[in-house]
C-alpha positions as CSV (number, residue, x, y, z in Angstrom):
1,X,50.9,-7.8,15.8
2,X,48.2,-10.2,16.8
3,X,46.4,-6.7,19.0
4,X,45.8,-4.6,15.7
5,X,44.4,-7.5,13.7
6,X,42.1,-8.0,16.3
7,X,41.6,-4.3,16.5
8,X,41.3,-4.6,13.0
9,X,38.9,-7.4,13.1
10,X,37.2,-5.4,15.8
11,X,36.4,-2.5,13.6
12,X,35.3,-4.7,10.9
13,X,32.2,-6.1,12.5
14,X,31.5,-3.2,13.8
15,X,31.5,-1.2,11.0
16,X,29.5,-4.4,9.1
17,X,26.8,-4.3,12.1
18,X,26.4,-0.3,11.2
19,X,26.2,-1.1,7.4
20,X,23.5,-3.6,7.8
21,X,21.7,-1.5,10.2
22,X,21.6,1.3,7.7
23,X,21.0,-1.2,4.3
24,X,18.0,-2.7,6.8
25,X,16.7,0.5,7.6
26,X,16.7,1.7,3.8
27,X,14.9,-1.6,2.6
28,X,11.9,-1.0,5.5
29,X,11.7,2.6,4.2
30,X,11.5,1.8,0.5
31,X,9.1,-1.2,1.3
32,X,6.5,0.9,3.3
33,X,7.0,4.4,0.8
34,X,6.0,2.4,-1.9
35,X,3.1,0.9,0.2
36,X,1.8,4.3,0.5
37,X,2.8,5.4,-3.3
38,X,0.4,2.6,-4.0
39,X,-2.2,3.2,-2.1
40,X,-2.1,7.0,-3.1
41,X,-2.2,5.9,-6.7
42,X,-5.0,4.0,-6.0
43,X,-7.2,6.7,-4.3
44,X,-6.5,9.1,-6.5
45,X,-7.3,6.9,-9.5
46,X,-10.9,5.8,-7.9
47,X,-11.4,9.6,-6.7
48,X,-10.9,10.5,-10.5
49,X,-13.3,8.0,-11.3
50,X,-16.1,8.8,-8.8
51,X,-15.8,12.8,-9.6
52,X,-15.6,12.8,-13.8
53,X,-16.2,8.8,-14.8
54,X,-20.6,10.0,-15.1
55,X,-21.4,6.7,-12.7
56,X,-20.3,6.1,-9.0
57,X,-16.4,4.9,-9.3
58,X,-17.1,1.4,-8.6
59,X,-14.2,-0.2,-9.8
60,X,-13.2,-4.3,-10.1
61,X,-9.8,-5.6,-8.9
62,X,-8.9,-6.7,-12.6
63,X,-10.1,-2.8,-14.0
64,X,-7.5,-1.5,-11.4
65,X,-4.7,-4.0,-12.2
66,X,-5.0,-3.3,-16.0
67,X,-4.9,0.5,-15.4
68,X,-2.5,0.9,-12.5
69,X,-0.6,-1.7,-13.5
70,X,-0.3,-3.1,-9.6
71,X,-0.7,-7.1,-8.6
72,X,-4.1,-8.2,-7.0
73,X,-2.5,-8.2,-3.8
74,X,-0.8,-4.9,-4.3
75,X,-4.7,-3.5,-4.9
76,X,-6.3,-5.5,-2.2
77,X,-3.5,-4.6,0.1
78,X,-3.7,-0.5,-0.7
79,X,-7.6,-0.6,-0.7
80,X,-8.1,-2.6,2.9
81,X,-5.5,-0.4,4.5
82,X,-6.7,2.9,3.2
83,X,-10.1,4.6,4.6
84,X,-11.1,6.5,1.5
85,X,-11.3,2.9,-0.2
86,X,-14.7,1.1,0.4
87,X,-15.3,-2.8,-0.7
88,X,-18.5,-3.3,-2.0
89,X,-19.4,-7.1,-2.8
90,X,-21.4,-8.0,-6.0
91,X,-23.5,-10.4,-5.8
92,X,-25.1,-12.7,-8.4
93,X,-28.5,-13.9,-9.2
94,X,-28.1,-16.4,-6.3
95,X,-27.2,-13.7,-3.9
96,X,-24.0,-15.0,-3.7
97,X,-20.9,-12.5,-3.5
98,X,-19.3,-13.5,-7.2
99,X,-16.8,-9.9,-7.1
100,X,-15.7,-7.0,-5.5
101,X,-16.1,-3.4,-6.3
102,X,-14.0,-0.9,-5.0
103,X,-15.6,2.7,-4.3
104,X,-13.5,6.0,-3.2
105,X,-15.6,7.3,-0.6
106,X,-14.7,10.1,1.9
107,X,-14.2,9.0,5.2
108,X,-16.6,10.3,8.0
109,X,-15.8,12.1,10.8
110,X,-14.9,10.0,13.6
111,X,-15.4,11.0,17.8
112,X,-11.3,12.5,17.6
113,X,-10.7,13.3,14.1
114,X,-10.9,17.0,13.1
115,X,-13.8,18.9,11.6
């Protein structure tokens, strides 16, 4: 008796160590897809804004939040990893940097990217 409940017990933690492999594997996958579904939002929305908003798309943190409905953090994060996503600082009469604008901007060609 004692051999099949630690056979049991065997196959137990193993199957648990597969299951949290798996569950740890789905949370990283959701975490970075929406990563990307947020910074797709995001580009598109200042793209949109650039092409058919009549000035040059520069947008402030708080215009994004209200109309993307992300966190500051979520919009900082999505714009610094992108490279279509330009920060442009705004200064005031000081010439101190007082905001951030963020500007869609294609990026350039680099040395190994394709033409």
């Amino acid at each position: 008796m004692p051999t099949t409940v630690m056979d049991a017990v065997s196959f137990l933690a193993d199957l648990a160590a597969i299951v949290t492999a798996v569950v740890a594997v789905w949370v990283w996958g959701r975490f970075v897809w929406q990563a990307k579904s947020r910074q797709w939002r995001l580009e598109q929305y200042l793209g949109e804004q650039r092409w058919n908003g009549g000035d040059q798309g520069m947008r402030t943190a708080l215009h994004l939040m209200s109309n993307l409905a992300m966190t500051e953090e979520q919009i900082y994060t999505a714009a610094f990893n992108s490279k279509k996503i330009t920060a442009v600082p705004l200064a005031d009469e000081r010439g101190f940097a007082k905001d951030i604008l963020f500007l869609y901007q294609e990026p350039k060609p680099g040395r190994y990217s394709p033409r």
